[in-house]
VOGU-3710 file (C-alpha; in Angstrom, 3 decimals, decimal comma):
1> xxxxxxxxxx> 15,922/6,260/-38,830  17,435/7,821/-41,665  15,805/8,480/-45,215  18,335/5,577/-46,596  17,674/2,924/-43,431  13,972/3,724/-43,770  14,790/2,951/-47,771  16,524/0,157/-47,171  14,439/-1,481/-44,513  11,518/-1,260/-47,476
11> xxxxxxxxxx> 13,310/-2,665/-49,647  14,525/-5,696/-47,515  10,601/-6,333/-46,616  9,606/-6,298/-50,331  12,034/-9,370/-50,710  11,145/-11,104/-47,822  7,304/-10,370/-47,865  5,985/-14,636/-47,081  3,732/-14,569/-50,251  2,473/-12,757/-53,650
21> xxxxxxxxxx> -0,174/-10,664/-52,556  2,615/-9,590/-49,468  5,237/-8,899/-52,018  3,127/-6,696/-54,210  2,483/-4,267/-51,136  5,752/-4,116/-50,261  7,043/-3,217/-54,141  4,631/-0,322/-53,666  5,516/0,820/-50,295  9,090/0,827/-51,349
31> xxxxxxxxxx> 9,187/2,122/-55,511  7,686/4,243/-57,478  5,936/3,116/-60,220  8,337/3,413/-62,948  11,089/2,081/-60,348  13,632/-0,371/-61,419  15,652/-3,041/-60,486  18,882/-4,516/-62,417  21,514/-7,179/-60,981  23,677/-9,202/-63,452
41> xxxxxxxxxx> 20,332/-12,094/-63,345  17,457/-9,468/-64,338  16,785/-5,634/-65,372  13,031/-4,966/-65,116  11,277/-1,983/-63,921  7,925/-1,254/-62,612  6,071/-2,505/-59,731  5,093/-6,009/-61,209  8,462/-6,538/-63,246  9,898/-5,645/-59,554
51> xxxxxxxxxx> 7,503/-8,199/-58,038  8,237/-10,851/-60,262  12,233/-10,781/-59,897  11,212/-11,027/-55,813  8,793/-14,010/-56,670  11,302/-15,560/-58,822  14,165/-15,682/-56,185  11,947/-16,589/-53,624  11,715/-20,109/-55,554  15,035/-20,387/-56,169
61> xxxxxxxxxx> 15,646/-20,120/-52,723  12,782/-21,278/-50,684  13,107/-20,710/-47,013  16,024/-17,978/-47,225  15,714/-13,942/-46,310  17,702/-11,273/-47,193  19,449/-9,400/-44,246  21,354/-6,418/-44,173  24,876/-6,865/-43,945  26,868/-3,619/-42,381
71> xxxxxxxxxx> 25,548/-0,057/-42,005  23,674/1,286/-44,530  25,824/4,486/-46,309  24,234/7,531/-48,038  23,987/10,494/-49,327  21,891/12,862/-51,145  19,474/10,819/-53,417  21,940/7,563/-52,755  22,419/4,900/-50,713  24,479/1,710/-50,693
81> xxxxxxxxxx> 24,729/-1,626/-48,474  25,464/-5,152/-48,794  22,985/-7,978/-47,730  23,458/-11,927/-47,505  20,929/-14,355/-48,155  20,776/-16,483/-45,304  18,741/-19,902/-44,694  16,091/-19,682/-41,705  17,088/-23,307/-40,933  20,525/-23,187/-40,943
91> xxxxxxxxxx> 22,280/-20,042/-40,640  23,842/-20,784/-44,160  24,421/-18,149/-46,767  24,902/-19,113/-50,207  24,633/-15,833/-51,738  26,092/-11,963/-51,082  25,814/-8,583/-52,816  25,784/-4,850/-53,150  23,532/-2,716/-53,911  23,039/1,437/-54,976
101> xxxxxxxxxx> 19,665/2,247/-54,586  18,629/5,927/-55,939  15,496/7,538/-54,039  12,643/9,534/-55,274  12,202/12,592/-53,523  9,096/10,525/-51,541  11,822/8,399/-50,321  11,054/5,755/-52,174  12,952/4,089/-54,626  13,331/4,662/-57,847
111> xxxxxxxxxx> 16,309/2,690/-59,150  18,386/0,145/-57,706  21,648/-1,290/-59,119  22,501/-4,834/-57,814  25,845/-6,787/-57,647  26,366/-10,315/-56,725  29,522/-10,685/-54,505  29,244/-14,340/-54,140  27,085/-16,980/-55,797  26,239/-20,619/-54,624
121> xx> 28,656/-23,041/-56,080  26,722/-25,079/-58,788
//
């Protein structure tokens, strides 16, 4: 596995980790401390301001999980990828984006700039 899949695969565990106490590992694992995270919804940066944009998704969309969508694309301290959010019932996905992730020389991440391709219709 590359530095970017091994980056990537982090980072899709952190926002799929079941509960809080799973989530907050999984930040760690994949930031660094003063890592952040901005997407048209939220800009916040550290591990709990991280943690808390994971917990608040995870109620908007109970029983969904991000997957990677496509091959993961890098180079130097950058990566990029799309994911959907799928439903574990149903197969459905309601929601797409983008994201550039910039890595740390640890690997992990340090920033990560998210865009939302498609949104569920209100």
């Amino acid at each position: 596995m590359s530095q970017y899949t091994t980056a990537v695969s982090r980072y899709l565990a952190a926002w799929n980790a079941p509960d809080s106490e799973a989530v907050a590992k999984a930040v760690a694992e994949a930031w660094t401390e003063d890592g952040t995270y901005t997407d048209p919804l939220v800009d916040v940066k550290g591990h709990e301001g991280v943690a808390a944009a994971i917990e608040g998704a995870h109620q908007q969309f109970p029983g969904f999980e991000f997957k990677l969508k496509g091959e993961v694309d890098g180079n130097h301290h950058i990566a990029r990828f799309s994911w959907d959010l799928v439903s574990t019932a149903d197969g459905s996905s309601p929601a797409g984006g983008s994201d550039v992730i910039t890595l740390a020389e640890d690997g992990r991440i340090s920033s990560v700039s998210g865009f939302l391709d498609r949104l569920p219709s209100a």
